[in-house]
Every structure is written in C-alpha cells, then in structure tokens.
N, C-alpha and C positions, 0 to 999 in steps of 0.2 A: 226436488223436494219443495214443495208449495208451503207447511208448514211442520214444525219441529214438535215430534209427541213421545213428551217427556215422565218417565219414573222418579221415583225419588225413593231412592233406599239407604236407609236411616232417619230415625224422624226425634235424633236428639238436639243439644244443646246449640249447636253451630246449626239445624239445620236451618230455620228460619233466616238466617243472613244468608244464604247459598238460594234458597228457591224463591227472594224477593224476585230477583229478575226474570227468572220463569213465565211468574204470576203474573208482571207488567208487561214483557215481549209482546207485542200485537200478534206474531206467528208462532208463537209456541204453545202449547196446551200439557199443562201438567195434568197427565191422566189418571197415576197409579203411586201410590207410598205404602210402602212396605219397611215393616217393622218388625223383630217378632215380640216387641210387648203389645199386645195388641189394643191395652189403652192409649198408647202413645201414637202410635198410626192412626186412630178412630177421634183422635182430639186433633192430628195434624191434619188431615182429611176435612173433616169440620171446618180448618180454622182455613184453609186455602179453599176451601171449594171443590178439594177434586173428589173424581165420582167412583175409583175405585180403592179397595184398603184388603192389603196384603201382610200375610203373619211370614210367609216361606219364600226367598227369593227365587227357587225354580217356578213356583208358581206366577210369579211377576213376569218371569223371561218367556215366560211361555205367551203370554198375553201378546199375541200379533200386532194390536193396536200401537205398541210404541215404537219408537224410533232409537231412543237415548234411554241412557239411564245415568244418573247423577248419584254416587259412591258415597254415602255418608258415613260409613263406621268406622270402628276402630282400625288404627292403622294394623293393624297383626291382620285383620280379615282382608286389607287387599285386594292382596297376589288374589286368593281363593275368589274374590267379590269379579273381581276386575276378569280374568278369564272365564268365569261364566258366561258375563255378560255381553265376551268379545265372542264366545262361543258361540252363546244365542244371535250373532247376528246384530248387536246393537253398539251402538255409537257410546263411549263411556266419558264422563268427568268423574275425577277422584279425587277427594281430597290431600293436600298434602300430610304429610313426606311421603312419598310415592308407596314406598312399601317397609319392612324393619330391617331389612339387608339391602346389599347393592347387590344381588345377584339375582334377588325376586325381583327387582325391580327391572332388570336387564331382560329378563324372563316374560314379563309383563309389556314389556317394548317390544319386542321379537312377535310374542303373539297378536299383538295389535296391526305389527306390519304385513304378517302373515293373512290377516283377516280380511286387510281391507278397511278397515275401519278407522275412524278418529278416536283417540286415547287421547287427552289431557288433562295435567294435571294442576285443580282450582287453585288461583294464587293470586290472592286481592290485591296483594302490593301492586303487581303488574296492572290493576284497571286503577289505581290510587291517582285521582289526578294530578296530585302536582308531584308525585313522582315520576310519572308520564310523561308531563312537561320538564320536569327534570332531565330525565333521557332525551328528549329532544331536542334541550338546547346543548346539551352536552355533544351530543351528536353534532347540530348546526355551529359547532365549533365556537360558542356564545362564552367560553372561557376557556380558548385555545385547548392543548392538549392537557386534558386530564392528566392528573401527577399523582393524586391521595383521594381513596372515598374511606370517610369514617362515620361510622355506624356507633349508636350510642343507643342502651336499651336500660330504663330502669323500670323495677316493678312493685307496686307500694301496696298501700291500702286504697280503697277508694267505695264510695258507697251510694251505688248507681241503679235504676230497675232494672235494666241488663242482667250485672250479675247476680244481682238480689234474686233474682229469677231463675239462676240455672237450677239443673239438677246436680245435686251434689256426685249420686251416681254415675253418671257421666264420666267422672275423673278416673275413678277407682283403677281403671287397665292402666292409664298414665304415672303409674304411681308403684308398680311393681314391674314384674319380671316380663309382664308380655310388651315393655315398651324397652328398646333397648336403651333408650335415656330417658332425661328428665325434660327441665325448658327447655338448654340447648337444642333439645331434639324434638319436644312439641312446637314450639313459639319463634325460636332463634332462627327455624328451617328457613321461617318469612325473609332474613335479612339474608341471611347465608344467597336464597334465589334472587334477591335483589343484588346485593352486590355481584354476581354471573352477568344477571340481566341489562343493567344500566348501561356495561361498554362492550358485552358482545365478546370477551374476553375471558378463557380458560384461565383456573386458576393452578400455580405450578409448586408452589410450599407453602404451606402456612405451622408457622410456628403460634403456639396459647399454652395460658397457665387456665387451669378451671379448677374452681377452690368449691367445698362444698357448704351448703346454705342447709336451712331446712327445709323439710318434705321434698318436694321435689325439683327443687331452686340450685342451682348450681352458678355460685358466685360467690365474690366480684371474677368475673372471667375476662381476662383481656387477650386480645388476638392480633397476630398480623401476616398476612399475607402478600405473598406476591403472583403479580400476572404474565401473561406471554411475553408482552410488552414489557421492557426492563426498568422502562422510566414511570411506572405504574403500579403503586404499593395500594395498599389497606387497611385496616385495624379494625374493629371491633369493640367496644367493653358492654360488660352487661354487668350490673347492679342489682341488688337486692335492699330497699329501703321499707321494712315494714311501717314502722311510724309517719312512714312520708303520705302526706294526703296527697294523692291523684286526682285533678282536675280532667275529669273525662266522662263521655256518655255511654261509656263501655267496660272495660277491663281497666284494671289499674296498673297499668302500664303507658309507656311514653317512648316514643324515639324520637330520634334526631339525625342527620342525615347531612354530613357534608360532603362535598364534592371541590377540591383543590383543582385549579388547571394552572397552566403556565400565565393564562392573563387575567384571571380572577380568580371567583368562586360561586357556588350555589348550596344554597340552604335549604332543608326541607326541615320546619319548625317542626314539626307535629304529624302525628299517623294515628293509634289509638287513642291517645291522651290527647287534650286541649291545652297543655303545659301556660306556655308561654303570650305574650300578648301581642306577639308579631305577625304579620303575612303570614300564612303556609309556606308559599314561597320566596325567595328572596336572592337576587344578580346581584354578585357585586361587576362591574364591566372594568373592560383595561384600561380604561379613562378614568376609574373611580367614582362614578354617577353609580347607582344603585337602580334595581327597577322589583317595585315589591309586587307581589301578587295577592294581595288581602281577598280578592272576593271568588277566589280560584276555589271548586268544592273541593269539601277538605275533611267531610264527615267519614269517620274509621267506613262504612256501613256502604259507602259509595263505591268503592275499590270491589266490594265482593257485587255488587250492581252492575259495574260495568266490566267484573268478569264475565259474568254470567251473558250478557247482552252478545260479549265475543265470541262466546261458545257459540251460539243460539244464531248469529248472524255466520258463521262458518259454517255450520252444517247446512245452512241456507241458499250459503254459495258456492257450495261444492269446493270448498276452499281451506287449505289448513289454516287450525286454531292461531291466532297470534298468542295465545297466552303460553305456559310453561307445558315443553314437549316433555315426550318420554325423556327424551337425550338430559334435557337441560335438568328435569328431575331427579337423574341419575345424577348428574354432577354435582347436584345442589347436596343429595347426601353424601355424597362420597367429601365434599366441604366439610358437611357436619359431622364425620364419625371423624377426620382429620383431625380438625377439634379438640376430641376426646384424647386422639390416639398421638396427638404432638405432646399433650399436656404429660402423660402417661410416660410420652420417650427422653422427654427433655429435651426435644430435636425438632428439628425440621421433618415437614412429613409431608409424598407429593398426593397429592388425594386421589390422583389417576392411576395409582397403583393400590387403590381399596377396592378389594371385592366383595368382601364380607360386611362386617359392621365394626364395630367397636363402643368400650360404653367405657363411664366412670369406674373406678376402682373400686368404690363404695356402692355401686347399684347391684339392686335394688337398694334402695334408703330402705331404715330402720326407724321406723314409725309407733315403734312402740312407747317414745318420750315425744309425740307429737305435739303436746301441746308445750311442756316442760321447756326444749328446742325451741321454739317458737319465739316465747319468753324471753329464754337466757338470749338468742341473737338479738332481740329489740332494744336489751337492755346493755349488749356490750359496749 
C-alpha cells in the first residue's frame, strides 16, 4: 500500500481532534465523511477539504476508493459500525470504549481476525508524549521495578474555545440509557487503558467505592487494584470540583500520573489541563538528582496527532497498529465495568471474569433537578 485512503464516519464533536492527523500524513488522503446530519458532513467536508459527503454509511462502504475508515459515533453504534466496515473489506479505527458490553466487543475482535483486517481502537494517551516517555523509562528500568501507578482525575469548570464550541447535542446518548455509565465510562476508559498500557500487565482485582455526583459525574470514586505481578498495586481517585477553575485549552479536566518504582519515581504533571507550573515530565533518580522535561510536547491535542500518525504509518507497513488492540480494549472495559461492579459488591472483583457490562445503581441519572443538583453539590 503506497498510500492510506481514508473515511471518516462521524463528523461530531471529537471529530476534528481524530482527523487532524489524517489531514497532515503526507500518505494518507481523507476521501469521504459520512454523516447522517447532512449539515454537519457538508460543513466537515468544507472545512478538511475532502471531496466526497455521505448521509448512509453503506453508501460510504460501498465507495471502492477507500482503504480505512475511522469510527466516530456513539459508542452503542459500534459493534453495528465496526462489522460493516470489516465486512466491506476495510481497515477500521474506532473510537474508544470499544463497544457498551464486553461481549460486542469480543465479537468485534473475532470478526476483525476472521477478516483479515486491522481493527484498533483510538486512544490518545497511548500517542501523549510524555506519557510515552513515561513507559519508556519505566520500561529502561530508569526507577527500578515499578511498585504503585496512581492516577488522579479532577473535573472543574473551565472556559475555553474548545468547549465553548461543542455541540451540546453531542452528549445527549451519554447521559441516559444507551450508555451504560457515565464518566467512569466515557472519559475514565482513558486512565483505566493507560494504567493496562504503561507495564504490559493484566489486571487481577480491583476493589472502588463510586459515589454519585451530578448529571452524569460519578464521584469522588477512589480505586485500587492489583496486577499479575504481586509487588505491583494501583489506585485511582477521580473528583468532581465544579467551582474549581481549570487552567486548560481543552476540557476542564486534569490528571496527574504517578509512577512509584523501588529506586525512584516519575511524574506526569498534566494531560488535558495545563494545572500546574512544572515539567510535563519529571525523574526523580536513585541518586536523588531529578531530570525534568519542560519542553517535552505536552498539548492534550498531540496525543490524538500521533495516534492517528500510528494508524496511518501501520497500514503503510503492512504492520500491526502499536496503539490499543481489540484484546487490550477488551480488558480496558472489562477494568471499567469492575469499577462499577466492585463498588456495587463491597468486594473485590477480577475483571477477567466480566462478560457482560455493569453500570451504577442510580443509572440512568435523574436529570429532571439538573440544574437545582448542580447547585446544591457547589454549594455543599
């Protein structure tokens, strides 16, 4: 394959951060976006340059010209998205969480291997550079053996063109019955694949409490798991701070990222949010010298850049995706229904025994005192 000729189906609110690298690839040619609002396709067509605008995705799969197709919609469409497109013959990126069950999702991996084809599924942490560099030095052994990764997520107010910008529409399915959670299961998915990702390591229990917020905010949730490796724990917390101003070009949201080993540690200040006024990165070494990384790119918006470049450089070279497989997709949910389903048990819960899904006890939320809710949690 000389060059990569690419669809794009979905043309909402995430799409423009997925097809920036498309658009820069010197060998990829995004041909076709498909939509069925059909203003929204006729404005994303416009605004990339490409030359054709689709309302019906058999009509798209039908179209010989492509090679790929890039998965934008709701996560409930999928399973249904994803096997079309493996049907037709074409190479797929999907967005995450792979599908709303672990069993469409297992589904969706089988028919991919059956096909022939590359299935992966888009996960910006994984192209995030100093989270990359993260995994590398962890890997080069640059703070001995890993002992604790803790993940830290808050999410505020913040007032950006980004979100000034979405469509509110957009949410609507995340917010009732066709999603079978809330953050934990839109946004959280991100940490849940990173923590898998960083050591290459199955996770084996994770016990969490997940307390509920409003709309669709599920917090303060704190978590801990453990890995294959015995000397190798986890945590988690995620937050909910409406009155908190978020310093970001994005969402108002923030993580934070440690990584404990037996002879140091490693920080990763920032992902979405611009929080704090340190490095991106930051060693602490077994000597106690430090080595910081300040000018390592560190823009949220980079990570979904040089996902996209891995896709687009693997179909290139007839080579699997390094980004998130079916497999690792699959576990990344089957993490996050654990989540729900440890909070639920009061127990420990091993995620490789979820097939299904699982959700809060309260979902769908009750949105009918949306604003009222809102209110009273700011002001507790």
């Amino acid at each position: 394959m000389d060059r990569v000729r690419i669809g794009i189906l979905g043309a909402g609110n995430i799409a423009p951060l997925n097809v920036a690298a498309y658009l820069a690839h010197p060998r990829c040619d995004v041909l076709a976006v498909c939509d069925n609002r059909e203003e929204k396709a006729q404005a994303a067509a416009t605004n990339w340059g490409v030359p054709k605008v689709y309302t019906d995705i058999d009509e798209m799969l039908a179209d010989d010209d492509l090679d790929a197709i890039e998965i934008l919609t709701p996560t409930m469409l999928h399973k249904e998205h994803v096997l079309a497109a493996l049907s037709a013959g074409r190479h797929v990126s999907v967005q995450k969480p792979i599908a709303n069950t672990v069993s469409d999702g297992m589904e969706m991996a089988a028919a991919a291997l059956a096909s022939g084809r590359t299935l992966r599924i888009s996960e910006c942490n994984f192209g995030y550079p100093p989270l990359v560099k993260a995994k590398q030095l962890v890997t080069q052994g640059a703070i001995g053996h890993p002992t604790m990764c803790r993940i830290k997520t808050v999410v505020g107010k913040t007032d950006t063109a980004f979100q000034n910008g979405l469509d509110p529409s957009g949410y609507t399915w995340r917010f009732n019955d066709q999603s079978p959670g809330g953050h934990l299961f839109d946004d959280m998915v991100h940490k849940y694949g990173t923590a898998l990702w960083l050591f290459d390591q199955d996770i084996t229990s994770v016990q969490a409490i997940v307390r509920q917020a409003p709309a669709f905010f599920e917090a303060p949730t704190a978590a801990i798991w453990e890995y294959e490796r015995d000397s190798l724990l986890g945590m988690m917390e995620v937050t909910y701070a409406p009155n908190m101003n978020m310093r970001s070009s994005f969402y108002g949201a923030d993580e934070f990222f440690e990584i404990q080993g037996t002879d140091g540690f490693i920080w990763v200040t920032r992902c979405t949010g611009e929080m704090l006024d340190l490095a991106p990165l930051i060693v602490y070494h077994p000597d106690g010298s430090t080595t910081e990384y300040p000018d390592i790119e560190s823009r949220w918006d980079s990570g979904f850049n040089h996902s996209g470049t891995a896709f687009i450089d693997a179909l290139l070279d007839g080579t699997p995706d390094p980004e998130m497989t079916p497999d690792m997709a699959i576990k990344t949910l089957q993490f996050c229904f654990a989540v729900y389903q440890a909070s639920i048990e009061r127990g420990p819960v091993d995620p490789r025994t979820i097939t299904g899904s699982a959700s809060p006890p309260w979902w769908p939320p009750d949105l009918s005192n949306y604003f009222n809710d809102m209110k009273e949690y700011g002001s507790r």
